[in-house]
matplotlib code that plots the C-alpha trace (Angstrom):
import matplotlib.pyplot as plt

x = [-4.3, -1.5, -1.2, -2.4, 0.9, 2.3, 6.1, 7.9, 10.6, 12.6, 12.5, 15.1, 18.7, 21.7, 24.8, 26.1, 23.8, 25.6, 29.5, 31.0, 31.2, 34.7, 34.8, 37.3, 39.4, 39.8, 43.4, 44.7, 43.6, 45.9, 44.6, 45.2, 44.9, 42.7, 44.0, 40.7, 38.2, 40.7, 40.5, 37.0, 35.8, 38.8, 36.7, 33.3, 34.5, 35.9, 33.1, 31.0, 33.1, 33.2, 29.5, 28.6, 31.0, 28.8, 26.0, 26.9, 28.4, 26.9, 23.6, 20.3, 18.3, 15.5, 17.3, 19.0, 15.3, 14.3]
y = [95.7, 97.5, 96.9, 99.6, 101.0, 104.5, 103.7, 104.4, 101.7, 101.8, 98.4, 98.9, 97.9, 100.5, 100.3, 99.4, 96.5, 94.2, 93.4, 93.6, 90.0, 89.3, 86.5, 83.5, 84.0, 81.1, 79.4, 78.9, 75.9, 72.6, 71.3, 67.8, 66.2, 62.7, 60.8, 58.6, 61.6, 63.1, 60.1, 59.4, 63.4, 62.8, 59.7, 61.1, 64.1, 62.2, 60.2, 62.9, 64.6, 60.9, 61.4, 64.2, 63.5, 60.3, 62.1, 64.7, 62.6, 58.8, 59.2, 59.7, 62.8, 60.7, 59.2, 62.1, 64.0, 60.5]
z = [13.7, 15.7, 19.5, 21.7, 23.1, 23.4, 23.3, 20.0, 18.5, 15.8, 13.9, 11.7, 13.0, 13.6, 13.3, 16.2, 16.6, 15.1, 14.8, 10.8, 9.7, 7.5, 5.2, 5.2, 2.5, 0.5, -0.1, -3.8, -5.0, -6.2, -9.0, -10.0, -13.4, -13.4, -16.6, -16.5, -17.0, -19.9, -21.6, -21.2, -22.4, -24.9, -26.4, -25.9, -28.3, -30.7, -31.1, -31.3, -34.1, -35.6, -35.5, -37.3, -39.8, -40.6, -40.6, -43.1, -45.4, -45.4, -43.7, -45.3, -44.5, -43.2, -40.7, -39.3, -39.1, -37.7]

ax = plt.figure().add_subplot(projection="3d")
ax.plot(x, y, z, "-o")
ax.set_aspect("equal")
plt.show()
């Protein structure tokens, strides 16, 4: 239930309520290479291609379902 009051407001905000916010702007980044994590993704996808290339050729069907 609304209060009992004969004053109007306006609940929305106006413009000049509130001061224009800018955003940082964000410096351009230095990237650096980390040798371990190539050659541990480098190994992981070999592997992997390792892998499937067992499995298409010198698994069963069985135990790839399995």
């Amino acid at each position: 239930m609304a209060p009992n009051t004969t004053e109007e407001r306006c609940l929305e905000p106006t413009e000049g309520d509130f001061e224009k916010l800018i955003a940082p702007q964000a410096a351009p980044r230095k990237f650096q290479i980390v040798y371990r994590n190539i050659l541990t993704f480098g190994y992981g996808h070999i592997a992997a291609l390792y892998g499937l290339y067992l499995a298409l050729t010198q698994a069963m069907w069985k135990t790839i379902f399995f």
